[in-house]
Structures are given as C-alpha cells and as structure tokens.
C-alpha positions in Angstrom: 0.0 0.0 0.0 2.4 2.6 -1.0 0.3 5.1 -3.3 -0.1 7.9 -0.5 3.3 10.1 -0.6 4.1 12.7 2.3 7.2 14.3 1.0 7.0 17.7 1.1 3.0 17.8 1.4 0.9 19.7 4.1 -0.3 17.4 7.2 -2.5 18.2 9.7 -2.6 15.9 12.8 -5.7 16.0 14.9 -5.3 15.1 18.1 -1.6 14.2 20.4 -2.7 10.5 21.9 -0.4 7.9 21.6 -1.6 7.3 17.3 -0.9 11.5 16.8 2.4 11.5 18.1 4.1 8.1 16.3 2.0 9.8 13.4 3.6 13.3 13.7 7.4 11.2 13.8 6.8 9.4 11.0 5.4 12.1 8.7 8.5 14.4 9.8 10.5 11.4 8.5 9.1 11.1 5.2 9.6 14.3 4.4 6.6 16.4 5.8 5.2 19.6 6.3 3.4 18.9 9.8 1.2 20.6 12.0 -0.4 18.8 15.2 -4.1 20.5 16.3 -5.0 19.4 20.0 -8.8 19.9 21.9 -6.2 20.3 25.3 -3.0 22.0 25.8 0.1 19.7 24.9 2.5 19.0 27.5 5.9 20.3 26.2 7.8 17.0 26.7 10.8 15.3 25.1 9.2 14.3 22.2 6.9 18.0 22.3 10.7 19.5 21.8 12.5 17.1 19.3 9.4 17.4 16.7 9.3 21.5 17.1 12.7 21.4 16.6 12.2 19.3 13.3 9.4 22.2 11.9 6.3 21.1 13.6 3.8 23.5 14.2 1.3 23.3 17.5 -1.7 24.4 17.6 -4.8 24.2 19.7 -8.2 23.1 17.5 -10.0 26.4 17.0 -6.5 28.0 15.6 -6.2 25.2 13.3 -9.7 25.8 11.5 -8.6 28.3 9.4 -5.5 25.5 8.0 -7.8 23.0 6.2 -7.8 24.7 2.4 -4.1 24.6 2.6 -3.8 21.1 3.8 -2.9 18.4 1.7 -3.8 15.4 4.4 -5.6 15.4 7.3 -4.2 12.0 9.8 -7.0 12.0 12.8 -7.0 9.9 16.1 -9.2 7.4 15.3 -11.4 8.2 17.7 -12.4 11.2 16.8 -15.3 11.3 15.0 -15.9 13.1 11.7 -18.6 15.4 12.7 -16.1 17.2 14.4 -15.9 21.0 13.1 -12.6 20.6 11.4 -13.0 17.2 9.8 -16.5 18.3 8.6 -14.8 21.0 6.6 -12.2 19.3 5.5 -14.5 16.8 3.5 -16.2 19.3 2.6 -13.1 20.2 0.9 -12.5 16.9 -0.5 -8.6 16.8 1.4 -8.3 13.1 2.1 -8.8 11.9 5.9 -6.7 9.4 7.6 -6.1 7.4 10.4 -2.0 6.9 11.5 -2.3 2.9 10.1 -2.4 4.8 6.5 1.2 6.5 7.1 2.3 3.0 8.2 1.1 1.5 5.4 2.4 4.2 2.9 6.3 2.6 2.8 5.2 -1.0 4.0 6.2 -3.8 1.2 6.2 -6.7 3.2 3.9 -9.7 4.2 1.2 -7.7 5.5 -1.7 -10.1 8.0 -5.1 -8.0 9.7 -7.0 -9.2 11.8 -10.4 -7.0 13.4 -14.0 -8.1 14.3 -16.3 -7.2 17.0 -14.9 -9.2 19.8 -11.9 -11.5 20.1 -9.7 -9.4 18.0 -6.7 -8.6 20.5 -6.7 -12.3 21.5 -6.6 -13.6 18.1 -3.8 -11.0 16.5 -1.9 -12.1 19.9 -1.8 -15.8 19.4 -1.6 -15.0 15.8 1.6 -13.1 16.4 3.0 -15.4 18.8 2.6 -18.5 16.6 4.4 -17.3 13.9 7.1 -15.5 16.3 7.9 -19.3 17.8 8.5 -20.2 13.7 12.4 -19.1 13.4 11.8 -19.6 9.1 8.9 -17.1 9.6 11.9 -13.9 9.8 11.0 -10.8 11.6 7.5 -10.6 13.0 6.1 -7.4 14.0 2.7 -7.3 15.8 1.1 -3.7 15.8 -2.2 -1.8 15.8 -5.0 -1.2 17.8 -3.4 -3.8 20.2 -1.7 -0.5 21.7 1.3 -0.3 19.4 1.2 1.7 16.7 2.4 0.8 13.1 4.3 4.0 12.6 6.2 3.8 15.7 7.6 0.5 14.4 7.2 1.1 10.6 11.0 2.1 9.7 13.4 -0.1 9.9 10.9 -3.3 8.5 11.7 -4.9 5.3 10.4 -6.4 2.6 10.8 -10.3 4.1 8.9 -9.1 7.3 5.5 -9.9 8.3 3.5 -7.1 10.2 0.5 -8.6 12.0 -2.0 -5.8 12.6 -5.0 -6.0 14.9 -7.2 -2.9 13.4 -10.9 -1.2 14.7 -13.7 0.0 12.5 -12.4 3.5 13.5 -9.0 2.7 12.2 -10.2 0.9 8.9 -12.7 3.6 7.8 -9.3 5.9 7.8 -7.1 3.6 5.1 -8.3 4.5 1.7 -7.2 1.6 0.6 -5.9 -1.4 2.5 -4.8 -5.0 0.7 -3.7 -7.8 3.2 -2.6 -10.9 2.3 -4.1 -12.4 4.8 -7.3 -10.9 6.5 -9.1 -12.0 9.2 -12.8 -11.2 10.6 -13.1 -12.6 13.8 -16.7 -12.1 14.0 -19.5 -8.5 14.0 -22.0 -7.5 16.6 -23.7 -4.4 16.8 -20.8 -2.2 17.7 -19.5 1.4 18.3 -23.1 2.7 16.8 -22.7 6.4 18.5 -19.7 6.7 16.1 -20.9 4.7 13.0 -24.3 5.5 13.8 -26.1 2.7 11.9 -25.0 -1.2 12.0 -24.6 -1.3 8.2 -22.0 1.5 8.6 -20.6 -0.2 11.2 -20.1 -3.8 8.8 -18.8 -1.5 6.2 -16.1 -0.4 7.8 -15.2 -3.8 8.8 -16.0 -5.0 5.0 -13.3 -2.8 4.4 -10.7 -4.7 5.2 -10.8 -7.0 2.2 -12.9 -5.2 -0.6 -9.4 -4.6 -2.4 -7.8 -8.2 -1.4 -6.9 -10.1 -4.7 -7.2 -13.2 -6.0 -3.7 -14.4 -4.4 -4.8 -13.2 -1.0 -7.1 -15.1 1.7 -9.6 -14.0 3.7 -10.6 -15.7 6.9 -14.4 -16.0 8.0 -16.4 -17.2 10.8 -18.4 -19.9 9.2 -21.6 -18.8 12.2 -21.2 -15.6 11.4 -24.3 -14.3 10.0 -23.1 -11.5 8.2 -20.1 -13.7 6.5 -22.2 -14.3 2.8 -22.3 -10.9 2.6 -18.5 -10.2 3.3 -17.8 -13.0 0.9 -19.8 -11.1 -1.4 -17.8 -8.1 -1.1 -14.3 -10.1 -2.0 -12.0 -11.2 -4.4 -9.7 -13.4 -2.1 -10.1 -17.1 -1.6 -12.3 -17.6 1.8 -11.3 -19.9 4.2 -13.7 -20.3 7.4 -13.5 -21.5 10.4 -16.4 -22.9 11.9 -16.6 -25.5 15.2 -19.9 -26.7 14.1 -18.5 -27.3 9.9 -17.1 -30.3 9.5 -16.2 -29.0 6.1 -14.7 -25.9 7.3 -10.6 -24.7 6.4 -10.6 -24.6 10.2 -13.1 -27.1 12.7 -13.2 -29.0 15.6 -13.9 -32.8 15.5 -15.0 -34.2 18.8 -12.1 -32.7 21.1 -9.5 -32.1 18.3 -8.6 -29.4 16.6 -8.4 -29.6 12.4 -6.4 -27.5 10.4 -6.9 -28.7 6.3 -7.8 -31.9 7.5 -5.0 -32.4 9.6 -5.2 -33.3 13.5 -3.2 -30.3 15.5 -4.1 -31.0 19.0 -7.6 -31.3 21.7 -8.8 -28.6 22.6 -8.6 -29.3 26.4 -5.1 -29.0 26.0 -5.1 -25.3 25.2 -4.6 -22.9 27.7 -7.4 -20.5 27.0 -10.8 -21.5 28.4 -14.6 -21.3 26.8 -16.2 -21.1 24.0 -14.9 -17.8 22.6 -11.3 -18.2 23.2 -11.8 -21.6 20.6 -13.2 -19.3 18.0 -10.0 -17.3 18.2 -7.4 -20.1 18.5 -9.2 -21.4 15.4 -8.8 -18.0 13.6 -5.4 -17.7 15.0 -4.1 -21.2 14.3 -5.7 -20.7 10.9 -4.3 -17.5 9.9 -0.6 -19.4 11.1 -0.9 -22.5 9.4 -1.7 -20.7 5.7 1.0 -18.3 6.8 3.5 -21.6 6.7 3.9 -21.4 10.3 5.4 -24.3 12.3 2.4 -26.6 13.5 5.0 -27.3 17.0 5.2 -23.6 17.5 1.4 -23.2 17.4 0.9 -26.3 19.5 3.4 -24.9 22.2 1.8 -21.5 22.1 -1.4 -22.8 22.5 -0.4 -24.9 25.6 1.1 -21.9 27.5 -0.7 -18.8 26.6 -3.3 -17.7 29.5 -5.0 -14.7 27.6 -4.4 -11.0 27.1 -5.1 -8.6 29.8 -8.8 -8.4 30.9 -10.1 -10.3 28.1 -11.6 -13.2 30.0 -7.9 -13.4 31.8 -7.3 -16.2 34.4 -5.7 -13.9 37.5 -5.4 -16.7 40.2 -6.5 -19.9 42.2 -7.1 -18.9 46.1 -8.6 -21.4 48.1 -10.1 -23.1 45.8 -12.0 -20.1 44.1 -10.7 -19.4 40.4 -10.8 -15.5 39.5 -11.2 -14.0 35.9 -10.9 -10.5 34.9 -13.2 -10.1 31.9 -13.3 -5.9 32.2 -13.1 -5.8 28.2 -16.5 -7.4 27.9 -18.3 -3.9 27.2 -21.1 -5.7 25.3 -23.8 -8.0 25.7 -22.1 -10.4 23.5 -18.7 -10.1 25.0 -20.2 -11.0 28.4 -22.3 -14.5 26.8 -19.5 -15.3 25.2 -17.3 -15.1 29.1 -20.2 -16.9 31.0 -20.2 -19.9 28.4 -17.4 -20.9 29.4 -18.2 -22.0 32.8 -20.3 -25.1 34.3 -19.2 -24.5 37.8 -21.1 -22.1 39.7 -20.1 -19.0 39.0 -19.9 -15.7 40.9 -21.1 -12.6 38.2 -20.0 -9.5 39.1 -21.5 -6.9 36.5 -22.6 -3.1 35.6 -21.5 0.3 34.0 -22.4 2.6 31.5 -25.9 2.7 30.4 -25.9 2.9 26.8 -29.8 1.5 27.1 -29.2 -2.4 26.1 -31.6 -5.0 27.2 -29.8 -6.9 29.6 -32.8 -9.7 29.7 -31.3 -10.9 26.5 -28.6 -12.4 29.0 -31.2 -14.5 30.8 -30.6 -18.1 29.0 -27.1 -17.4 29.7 -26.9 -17.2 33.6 -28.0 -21.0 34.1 -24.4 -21.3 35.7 -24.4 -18.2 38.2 -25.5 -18.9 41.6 -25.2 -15.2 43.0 -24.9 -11.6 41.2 -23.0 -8.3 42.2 -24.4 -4.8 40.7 -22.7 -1.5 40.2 -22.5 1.8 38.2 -25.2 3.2 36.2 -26.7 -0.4 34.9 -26.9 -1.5 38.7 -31.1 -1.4 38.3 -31.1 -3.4 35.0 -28.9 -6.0 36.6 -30.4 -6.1 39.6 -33.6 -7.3 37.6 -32.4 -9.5 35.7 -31.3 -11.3 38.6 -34.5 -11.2 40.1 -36.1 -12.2 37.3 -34.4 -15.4 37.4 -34.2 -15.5 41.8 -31.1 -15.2 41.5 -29.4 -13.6 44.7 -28.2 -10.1 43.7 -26.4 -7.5 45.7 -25.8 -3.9 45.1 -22.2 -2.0 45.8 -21.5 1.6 44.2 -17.8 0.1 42.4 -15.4 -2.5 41.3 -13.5 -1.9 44.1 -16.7 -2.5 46.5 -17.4 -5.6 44.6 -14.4 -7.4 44.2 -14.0 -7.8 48.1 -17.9 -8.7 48.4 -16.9 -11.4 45.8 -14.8 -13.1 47.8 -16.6 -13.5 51.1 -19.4 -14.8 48.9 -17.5 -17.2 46.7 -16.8 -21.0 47.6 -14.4 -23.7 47.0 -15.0 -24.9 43.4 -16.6 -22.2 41.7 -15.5 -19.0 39.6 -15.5 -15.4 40.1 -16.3 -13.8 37.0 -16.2 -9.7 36.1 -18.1 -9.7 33.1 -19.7 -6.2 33.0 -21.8 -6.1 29.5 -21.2 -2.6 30.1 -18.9 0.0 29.1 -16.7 2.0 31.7 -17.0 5.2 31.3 -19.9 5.9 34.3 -16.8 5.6 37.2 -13.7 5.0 34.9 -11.8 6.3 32.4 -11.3 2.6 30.2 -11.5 -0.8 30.6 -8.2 -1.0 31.3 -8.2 1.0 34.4 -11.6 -0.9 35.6 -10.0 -4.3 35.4 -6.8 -3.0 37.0 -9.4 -1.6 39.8 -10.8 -4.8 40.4 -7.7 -7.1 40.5 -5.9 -4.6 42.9 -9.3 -5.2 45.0 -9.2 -8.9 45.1 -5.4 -8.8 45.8 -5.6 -6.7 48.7 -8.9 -8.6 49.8 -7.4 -11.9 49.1 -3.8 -10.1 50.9 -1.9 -11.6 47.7 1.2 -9.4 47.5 
C-alpha cells in the first residue's frame, strides 16, 4: 500500500494520543510539512521539543480551522469522530482523511496479515503473532495496531521479508483509503461502536473494508456462524477460508475434542490454555491465519499450551482457596459477556454493571443458568439487579469495582469461579477498561492479601 506520498505535502494531525504523536514522527521522517491541532494544551515533553525542533507547528483546534484549504492530508485519532468541526470541513473540501495505520502503510512492502471483528480481535492477532514468532523460518514478525502499538512507531526499519500482523478497529479501517492484506481475518460483527458509526450497516462497512481490495492471491478468513459472512464474501475477491466449530467441512473445525487445520489433527482442545467457547473461536482463527502463513504446526501447538490470555479479556488472574478469579473488564457488550459466562459449568460468581448505553440486559437470561449469585454496580446497577431477580437469583448492590471485588470473595466457595463480566462499558466511574480491570484485580489482591 504505497500510493499515499508525504514528502513535502501539508499534514495536519488532529489530536496528540499515543496514534498523533508516532504519526507526527513518521510524517517528519518522510519528508513532511506537519502541523499537530489538539482539543487540550500539549504537555511540552521530550518528544513535544525534538518534533518543534524538526518544523512542527502546534496548535490548539480552533487556531487550526482556518488551516484546512491549505492542507494536503488530514491523519486523525481514530477516535475522533468526523462530525467534528474541522474534519467536517475538510471533507467538505474533499482533502483526504486518515487514520495513522495509512502513514504505516504508505512505505510498508512486506507480508502484511489483519486481523479486526467485534470481539476477540486482540486475542486472536496475539496468538496470531505469537505463533508465527515461535516459527524461526517465519523472519521478523512485527505485531502492531489497535493492540496498543502503533504501526508508525515500528514502521521504519521493517523490510520487505517481514510480516507485520496488525489488529485494526472499525475506526481505524474507515481511515485507510485503501488497505490490501494478504491475509485478513474477521473474527466475528456485533452491533458495535453505533454512536460513532451511527447505523450497524455503517458499522459492517467499515469492517467490509478490510478485504474489498484483497486479490485473487490473497485469503480472507471468516467465521463460518457468522451471520453476516455471505455478505462479506460477497464483497471479496480473495479465496475464503472459514473457520467454523460446528463445519465439518470448514478450512478450520473441531472434531469431537481435536482441533483440524486442512484436514489435519493439531491437537484437543482441552489442551489449550485459554478456556470457553470464545477463546476456541479465536485459537481457530489464529491457528488458521498461522498454518496458511506456513507457520510451524509445533510452534502453534506450544503456544497454544502456554498462553493464559491478554489482559482483561476473559484473563485467568489466580487460584485462592479453591475459588478461580477472571478478569473479563473488556467485555463492554452484551455479546462479550455471553460469550465469558459460556465458558463455565461451575457455579459462577457474576460481578456486572457500568455505563448505560440503554441495552436489554434480559437478553442475557438463558445465559446465567451457571451463576448462583450476582453483584451490581455503576449506572446499569437497576437493570442487573432485575435480571437477577427475574431469574431469583441472589443479587447485591455496591457503588464500584473496588466494593465488589471484596464482596466477591466473602461470597465465593471452593470450586466455583469469580467472573467480572460487566456487559457494560466503563465510562460511568472509569476512564477505560483498562483501568476498571486494574481496579478490580488490585481489589481482590488486597482482599485476598496476595502481594
């Protein structure tokens, strides 16, 4: 994807997150003119000084209105939404709009692998990345994206016998005007992120994205019970290859306990670390985005084995007295939060609630047959609370994670599972996700006094 060139062109950068500033270095390296806009005052650091050194111009958002008819790019955080004042005039003005995976991109002649979806993403471009890291043949392996890394922060020194594994959003994709992987990935699509894409068909375009310029030679990988994946295969010119537990047929498939790969036997699936019936949708996506990639079937087997998840997606934190705890503080959707309690029989401890974004938690009903007692906070406390008495199901309500966690374990007993699972997203007490699940494994540490 090199057809965008920066040298010597006029590039405004909205917004100085962590995506603005590897943007801002990048751009300065291939050769342009850059100015950074920011809603809040930028804190002159380090990397504040090298770049205004280098010609960068900064500027708060209102000074940079004026800019747009003289800019020949705009690269915005993908997060900001294109409503916004600036960006609304700018396609008005028909200058292009993109997202920092686009300056990436622009040099990048290697082996290039995406993976995005709904849910499951970050754990599939993880193992994904990992499996073909334990493959020496496989060269240099970068692993980038909306995992937290970005691609121009590790863009420049990569060659053209590297693979860059990418894990990319609907916000990111939308800002790549054109994006060709050879290998794609859709993990799966729920009703996502519709305050920014507004509409669900919006929403799967952006995600549709991802492989409406793939070619012939390229492959794109499907969820065979996905019920939007005719219509993605539709939209492609790469060969599909699906994986499916319940498709016998499928590239990718589980027979009885064992995993298949093209028909051959890898290994049972109770021998994988992960747990549940989510985490076996992504080790077959990831195990079937390796093995095309030619990665050693050993190295995926030994990955599998000893990989316990990714931070607070459905992540095992500890045995203590006979109670296992998960952190599961990415689960901001319904879906995320079915997917987490499927994977238990035990009896299960649900500790659940945050921001109200006015979903119908009864949908969740046929999924609780496993949870013998319920904890409530934040703004969804209410609709928790009955759907927990809906099914007499003992519920208690606390104000926080941090009220809960403790609560959690006086309640819990030998042989079951305490499971945060909030269906809910964060922003009612806490800034991410990330900081939530931090929240509530600090709680259960100091509760449990595990040092």
């Amino acid at each position: 994807m090199a057809e965008l060139n920066f040298k010597n062109k006029q590039v405004l950068v909205l917004g100085w997150a962590k995506s603005g500033k590897a943007a801002a270095k990048r751009l300065v390296e291939l050769g342009a003119q850059v100015t950074v806009a920011n809603r809040d005052k930028i804190e002159e650091d380090a990397d504040f000084k090298a770049l205004q050194a280098a010609g960068v111009v900064f500027l708060e958002n209102d000074q940079a209105e004026s800019l747009a008819e003289g800019t020949d790019f705009v690269v915005k955080n993908p997060g900001i939404h294109y409503e916004q004042p600036l960006l609304a005039k700018a396609e008005r003005l028909k200058i292009p709009i993109l997202t920092e995976v686009s300056v990436a991109l622009s040099t990048f002649t290697g082996r290039l692998i995406v993976v995005t979806g709904s849910n499951g993403k970050t754990t599939t471009t993880t193992l994904l990345g990992k499996m073909l890291q334990a493959d020496p043949k496989q060269g240099k392996v970068v692993v980038a994206g909306n995992i937290g890394t970005p691609v121009c922060q590790v863009i420049g020194p990569m060659k053209q016998e590297d693979t860059l594994v990418l894990e990319l959003s609907s916000f990111q994709l939308v800002g790549i005007p054109m994006i060709q992987p050879d290998i794609a990935v859709v993990t799966n699509v729920f009703a996502n992120h519709l305050d920014f894409h507004h509409t669900r068909t919006a929403y799967l375009a952006a995600k549709i994205h991802v492989t409406e310029n793939q070619r012939p030679d390229q492959l794109l990988i499907l969820n065979g019970q996905g019920p939007d994946t005719p219509l993605i295969e539709s939209k492609t010119a790469a060969q599909v290859l699906l994986f499916d537990d319940q498709d016998q047929a499928a590239y990718a498939h589980q027979r009885g306990d064992d995993l298949i790969f093209a028909g051959q036997t890898l290994m049972p699936f109770k021998d994988v670390k992960l747990v549940g019936q989510p985490n076996l949708e992504n080790v077959l996506a990831a195990a079937a985005a390796a093995t095309v990639a030619g990665a050693d079937p050993a190295g995926i087997v030994d990955v599998l084995q000893t990989f316990s998840g990714v931070k607070h997606r459905l992540e095992f934190l500890f045995k203590k007295q006979g109670v296992l705890y998960y952190n599961d503080s990415k689960a901001t959707d319904i879906e995320a939060t079915q997917a987490a309690l499927s994977a238990f029989h035990q009896p299960v401890v649900w500790l659940a609630g945050g921001l109200d974004r006015g979903d119908d938690l009864s949908r969740l009903a046929p999924d609780l047959k496993h949870v013998r007692q319920v904890i409530a906070f934040g703004e969804t406390h209410d609709k928790v609370k009955a759907l927990a008495n809906s099914l007499n199901l003992p519920v208690t309500v606390v104000k926080s994670v941090e009220e809960a966690a403790p609560l959690a374990v006086q309640m819990a007993k030998p042989g079951e599972v305490v499971l945060f699972s909030p269906a809910a997203a964060s922003w009612d007490q806490y800034p991410n996700f990330e900081i939530r699940g931090d929240a509530y494994e600090q709680a259960l540490k100091n509760s449990l006094q595990i040092g």
